[in-house]
C-alpha positions in Angstrom: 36.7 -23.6 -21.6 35.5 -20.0 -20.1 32.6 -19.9 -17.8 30.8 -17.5 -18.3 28.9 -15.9 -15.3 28.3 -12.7 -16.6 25.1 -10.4 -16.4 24.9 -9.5 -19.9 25.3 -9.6 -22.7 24.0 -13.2 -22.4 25.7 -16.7 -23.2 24.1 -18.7 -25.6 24.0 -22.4 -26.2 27.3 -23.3 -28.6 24.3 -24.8 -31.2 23.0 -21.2 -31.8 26.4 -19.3 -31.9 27.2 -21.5 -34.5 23.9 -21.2 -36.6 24.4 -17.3 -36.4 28.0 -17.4 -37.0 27.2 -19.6 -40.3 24.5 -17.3 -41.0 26.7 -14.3 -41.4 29.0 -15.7 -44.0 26.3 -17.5 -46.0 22.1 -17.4 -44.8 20.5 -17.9 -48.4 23.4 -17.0 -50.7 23.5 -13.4 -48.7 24.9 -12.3 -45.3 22.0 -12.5 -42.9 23.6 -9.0 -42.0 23.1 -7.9 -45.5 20.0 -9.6 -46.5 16.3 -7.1 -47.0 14.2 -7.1 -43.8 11.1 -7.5 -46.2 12.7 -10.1 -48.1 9.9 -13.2 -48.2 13.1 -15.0 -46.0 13.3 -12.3 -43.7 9.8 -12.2 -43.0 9.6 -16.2 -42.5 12.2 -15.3 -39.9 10.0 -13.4 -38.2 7.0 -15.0 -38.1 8.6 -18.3 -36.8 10.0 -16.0 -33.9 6.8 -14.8 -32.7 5.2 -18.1 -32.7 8.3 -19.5 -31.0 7.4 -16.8 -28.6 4.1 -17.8 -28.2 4.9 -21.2 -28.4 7.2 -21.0 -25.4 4.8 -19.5 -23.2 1.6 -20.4 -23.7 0.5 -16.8 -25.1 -3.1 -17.1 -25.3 -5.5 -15.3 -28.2 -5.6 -12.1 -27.9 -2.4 -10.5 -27.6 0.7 -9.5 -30.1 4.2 -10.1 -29.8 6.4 -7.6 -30.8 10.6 -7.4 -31.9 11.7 -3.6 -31.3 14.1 -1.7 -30.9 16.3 0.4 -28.1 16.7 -1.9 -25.4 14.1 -2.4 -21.9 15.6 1.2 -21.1 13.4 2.5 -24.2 10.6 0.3 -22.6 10.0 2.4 -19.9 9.1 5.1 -21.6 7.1 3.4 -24.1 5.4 1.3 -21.6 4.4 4.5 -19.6 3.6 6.0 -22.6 1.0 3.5 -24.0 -0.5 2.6 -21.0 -1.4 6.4 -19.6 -5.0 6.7 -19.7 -7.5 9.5 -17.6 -6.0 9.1 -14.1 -2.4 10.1 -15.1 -1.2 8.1 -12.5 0.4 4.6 -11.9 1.7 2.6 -9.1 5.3 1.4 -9.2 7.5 -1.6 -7.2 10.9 -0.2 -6.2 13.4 -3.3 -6.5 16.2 -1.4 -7.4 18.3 0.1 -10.4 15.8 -0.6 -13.2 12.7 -0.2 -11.5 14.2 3.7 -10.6 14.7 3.8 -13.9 11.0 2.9 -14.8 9.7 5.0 -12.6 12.3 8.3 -13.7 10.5 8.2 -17.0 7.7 7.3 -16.2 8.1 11.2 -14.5 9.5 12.7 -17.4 6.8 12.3 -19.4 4.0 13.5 -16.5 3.0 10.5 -14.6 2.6 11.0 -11.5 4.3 7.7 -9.8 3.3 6.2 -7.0 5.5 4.2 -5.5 3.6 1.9 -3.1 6.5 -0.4 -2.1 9.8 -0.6 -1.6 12.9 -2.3 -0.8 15.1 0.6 -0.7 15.5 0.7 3.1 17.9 -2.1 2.6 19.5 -1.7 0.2 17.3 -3.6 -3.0 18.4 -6.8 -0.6 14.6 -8.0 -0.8 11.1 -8.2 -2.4 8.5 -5.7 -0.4 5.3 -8.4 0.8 3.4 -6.1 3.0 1.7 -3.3 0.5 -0.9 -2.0 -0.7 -2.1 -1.9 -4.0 -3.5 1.4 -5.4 -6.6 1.4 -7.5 -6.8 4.9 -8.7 -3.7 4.5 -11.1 -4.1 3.6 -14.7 -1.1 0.7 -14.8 0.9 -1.0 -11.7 4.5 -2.1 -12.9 7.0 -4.0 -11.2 10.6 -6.0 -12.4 10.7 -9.4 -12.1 14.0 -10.1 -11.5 16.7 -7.6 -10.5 20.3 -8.6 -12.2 22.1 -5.8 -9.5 21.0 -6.8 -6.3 19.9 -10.6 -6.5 16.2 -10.7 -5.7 13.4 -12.0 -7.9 9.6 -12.5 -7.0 8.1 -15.3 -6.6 4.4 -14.9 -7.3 2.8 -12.2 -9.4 1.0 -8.7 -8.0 -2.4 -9.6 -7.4 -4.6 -6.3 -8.7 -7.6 -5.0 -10.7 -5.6 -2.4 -12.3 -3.7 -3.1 -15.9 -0.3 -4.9 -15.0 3.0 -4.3 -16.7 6.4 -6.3 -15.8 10.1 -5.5 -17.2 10.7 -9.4 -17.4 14.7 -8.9 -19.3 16.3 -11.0 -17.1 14.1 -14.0 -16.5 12.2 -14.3 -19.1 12.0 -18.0 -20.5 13.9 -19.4 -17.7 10.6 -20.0 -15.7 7.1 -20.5 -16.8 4.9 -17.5 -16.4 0.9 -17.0 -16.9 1.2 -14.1 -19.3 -3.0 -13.9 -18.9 -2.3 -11.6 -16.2 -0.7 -9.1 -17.9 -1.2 -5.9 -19.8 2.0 -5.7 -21.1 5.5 -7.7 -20.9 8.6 -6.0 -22.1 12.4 -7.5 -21.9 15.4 -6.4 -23.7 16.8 -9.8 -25.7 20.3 -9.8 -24.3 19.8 -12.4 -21.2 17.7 -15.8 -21.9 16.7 -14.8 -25.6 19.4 -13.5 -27.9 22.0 -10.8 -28.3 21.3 -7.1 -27.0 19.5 -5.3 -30.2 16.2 -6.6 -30.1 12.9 -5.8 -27.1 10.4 -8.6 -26.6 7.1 -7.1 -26.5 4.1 -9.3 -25.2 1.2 -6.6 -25.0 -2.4 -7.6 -24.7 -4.4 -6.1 -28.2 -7.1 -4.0 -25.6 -4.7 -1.1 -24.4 -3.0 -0.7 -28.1 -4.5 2.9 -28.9 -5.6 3.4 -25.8 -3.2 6.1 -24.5 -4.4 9.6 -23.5 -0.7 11.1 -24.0 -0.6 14.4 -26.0 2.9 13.1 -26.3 3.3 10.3 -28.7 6.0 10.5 -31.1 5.0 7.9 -34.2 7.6 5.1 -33.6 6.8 5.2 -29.6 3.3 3.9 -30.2 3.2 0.0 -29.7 -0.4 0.3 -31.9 1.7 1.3 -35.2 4.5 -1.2 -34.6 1.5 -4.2 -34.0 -0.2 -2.8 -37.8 3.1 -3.4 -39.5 4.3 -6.1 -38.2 7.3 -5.2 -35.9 8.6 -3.5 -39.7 7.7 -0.3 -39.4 11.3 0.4 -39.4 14.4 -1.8 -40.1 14.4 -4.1 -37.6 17.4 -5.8 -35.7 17.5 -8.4 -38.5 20.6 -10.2 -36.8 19.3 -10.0 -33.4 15.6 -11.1 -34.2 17.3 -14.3 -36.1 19.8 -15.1 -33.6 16.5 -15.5 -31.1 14.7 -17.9 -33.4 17.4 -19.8 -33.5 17.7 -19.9 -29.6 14.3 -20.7 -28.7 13.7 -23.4 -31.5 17.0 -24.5 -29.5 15.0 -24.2 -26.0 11.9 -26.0 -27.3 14.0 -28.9 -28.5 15.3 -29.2 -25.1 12.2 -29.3 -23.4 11.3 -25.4 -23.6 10.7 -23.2 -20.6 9.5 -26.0 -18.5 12.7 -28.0 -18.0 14.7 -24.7 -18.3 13.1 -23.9 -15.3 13.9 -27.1 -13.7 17.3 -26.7 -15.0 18.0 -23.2 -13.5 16.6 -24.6 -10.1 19.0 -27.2 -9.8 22.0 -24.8 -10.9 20.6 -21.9 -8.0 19.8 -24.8 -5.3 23.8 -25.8 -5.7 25.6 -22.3 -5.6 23.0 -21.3 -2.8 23.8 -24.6 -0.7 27.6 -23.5 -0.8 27.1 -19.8 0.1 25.3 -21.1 3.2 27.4 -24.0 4.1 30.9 -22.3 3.5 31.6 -20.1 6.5 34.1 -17.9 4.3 30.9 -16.9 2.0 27.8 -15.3 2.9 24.3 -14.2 0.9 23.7 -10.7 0.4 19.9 -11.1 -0.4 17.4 -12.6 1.5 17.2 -16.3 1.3 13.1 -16.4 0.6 14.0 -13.2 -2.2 17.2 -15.0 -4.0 17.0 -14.8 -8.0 17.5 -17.7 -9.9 19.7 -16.1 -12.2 21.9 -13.9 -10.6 23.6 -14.9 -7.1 24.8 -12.3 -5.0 27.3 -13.0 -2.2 30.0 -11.8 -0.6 33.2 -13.2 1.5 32.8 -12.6 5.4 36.8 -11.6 5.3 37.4 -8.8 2.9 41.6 -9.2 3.3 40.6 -12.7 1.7 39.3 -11.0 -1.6 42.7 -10.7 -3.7 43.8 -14.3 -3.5 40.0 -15.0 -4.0 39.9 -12.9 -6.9 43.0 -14.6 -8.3 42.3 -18.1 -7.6 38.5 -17.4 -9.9 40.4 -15.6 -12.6 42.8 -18.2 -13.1 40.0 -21.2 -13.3 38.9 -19.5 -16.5 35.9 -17.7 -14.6 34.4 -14.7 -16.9 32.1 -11.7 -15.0 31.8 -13.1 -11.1 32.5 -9.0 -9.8 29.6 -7.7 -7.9 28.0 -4.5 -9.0 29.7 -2.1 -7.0 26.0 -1.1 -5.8 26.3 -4.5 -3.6 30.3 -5.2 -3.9 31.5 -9.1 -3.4 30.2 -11.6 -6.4 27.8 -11.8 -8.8 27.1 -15.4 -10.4 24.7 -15.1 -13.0 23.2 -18.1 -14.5 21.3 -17.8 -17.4 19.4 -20.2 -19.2 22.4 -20.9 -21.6 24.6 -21.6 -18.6 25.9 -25.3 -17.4 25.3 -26.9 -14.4 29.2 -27.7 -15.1 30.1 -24.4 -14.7 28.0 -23.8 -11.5 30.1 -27.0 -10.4 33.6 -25.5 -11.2 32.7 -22.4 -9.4 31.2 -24.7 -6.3 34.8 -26.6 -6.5 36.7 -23.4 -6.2 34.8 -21.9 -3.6 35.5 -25.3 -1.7 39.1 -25.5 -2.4 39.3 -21.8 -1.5 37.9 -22.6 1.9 40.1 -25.8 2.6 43.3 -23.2 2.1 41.8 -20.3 4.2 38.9 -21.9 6.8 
């Protein structure tokens, strides 16, 4: 058995991968990769994965879920894009790589950013508390959970102005109040499905509302809401490889117990990166992400037979970014607590042969 610790492309539950894989050779006498995205089938497939959607996380009236295209990377630019209005100007969270990479298009296309926190000074090894929160912008965004560096916040931005979060990598692994946002975007490939498809949550008051002179046709979330998430060929594998996922996370107890699930998996690497003197953290213990662990060994001439002891126990994707170095243990939704255990075990044996 591999365990796969990976930051993306996600694992899935072995349920699902066999539904898709089944699906591919035979969904209604067609290849699900073959089959007409306005087939009456297809379009059942896509209604049952917005409601799942909405379903899942309690999306109240009033706002439209969305499958697109090009990945959270597109997002940025759409998001900045939709939500400009008169002031020209919005107020950004620096976390790290993807929230510079919000904020760099948010540029490109003549916002001017304000960035009114910041973790840079350290590195991305925390979430900025003491800010304040501009009021002359016309959208504050922030990422919920940086997969590079290992930090995640714990409560929502508290502001009067529109609110926009790049949720990727934790979205459906804990409960959220999507009330307080303007706009929720996360590329599929972590907690919901395979990388082709972008979750769109976007309340229906800013659709249309954008002062851009610059709005290319498929760019505009108002055009994709009037038709559907068809206005285009969708990502017809991707969109029903996440139904099948989250009817697989609702049977289980939905985003609730997943939550309580990714706890208990966090709560037992974290307790052996602090107890094991050969290991340390490399974010901030009140900052730490649920799903992706960052650490690194306190003896660098340690790190070969490390590395070899982790490949050999049929460990996938533990490598740190090189941004941080050391480890990277990501635990998505799809993720045993087994597998947390057989990495806790090795780091544990590891120590009894080196402490």
């Amino acid at each position: 058995m591999k365990h796969n610790f990976g930051a993306g492309p996600c694992i899935l539950p072995q349920e699902v991968f066999k539904e898709a894989a089944d699906a591919v050779v035979n969904f209604n006498g067609l290849s699900i990769l073959e089959i007409s995205h306005r087939s009456a089938d297809f379009i059942k497939v896509m209604e049952e994965a917005r409601e799942l959607v909405r379903k899942a996380l309690a999306v109240p009236e009033g706002y439209t879920i969305l499958f697109l295209q090009g990945g959270a990377s597109l997002g940025f630019t759409i998001t900045a894009l939709n939500m400009m209005r008169d002031s020209k100007k919005a107020g950004y969270i620096n976390t790290g790589t993807w929230a510079k990479g919000a904020i760099s298009e948010s540029e490109a296309i003549g916002i001017g950013t304000n960035i009114f926190a910041s973790s840079e000074d350290r590195n991305f090894c925390y979430i900025p508390k003491e800010y304040n929160i501009p009021t002359d912008v016309d959208y504050i965004h922030y990422t919920s959970n940086n997969t590079i560096f290992g930090t995640q916040f714990k409560s929502i931005p508290v502001t009067s102005s529109p609110l926009v979060c790049d949720m990727s990598s934790d979205i459906f692994a804990q409960k959220v109040d999507v009330s307080k946002f303007d706009l929720i975007y996360a590329g599929a490939q972590k907690n919901l499905g395979p990388a082709g498809s972008t979750l769109y949550i976007v309340k229906d008051d800013i659709l249309g509302k954008s002062t851009s002179e610059f709005m290319p046709k498929y760019l505009n979330l108002k055009n994709h809401a009037a038709k559907d998430s068809m206005m285009n060929t969708p990502p017809v594998f991707s969109i029903y490889t996440a139904m099948l996922n989250l009817r697989h996370l609702i049977k289980n107890g939905g985003v609730e117990k997943a939550e309580q699930r990714n706890l208990a998996k966090a709560e037992l690497l974290y307790n052996e990166i602090d107890s094991n003197p050969l290991f340390k953290g490399a974010a901030d213990v009140a900052d730490r992400s649920t799903m992706n662990a960052t650490f690194l060994l306190n003896n660098d001439s340690l790190k070969d037979e490390f590395d070899k002891m982790w490949n050999g126990a049929n460990i996938i994707g533990l490598k740190g970014h090189r941004s941080v170095g050391g480890y990277r243990a990501s635990m998505y939704n799809a993720l045993t607590i087994d597998s947390v255990k057989v990495l806790v075990d090795l780091m544990n044996e590891f120590t009894r042969k080196n402490g």
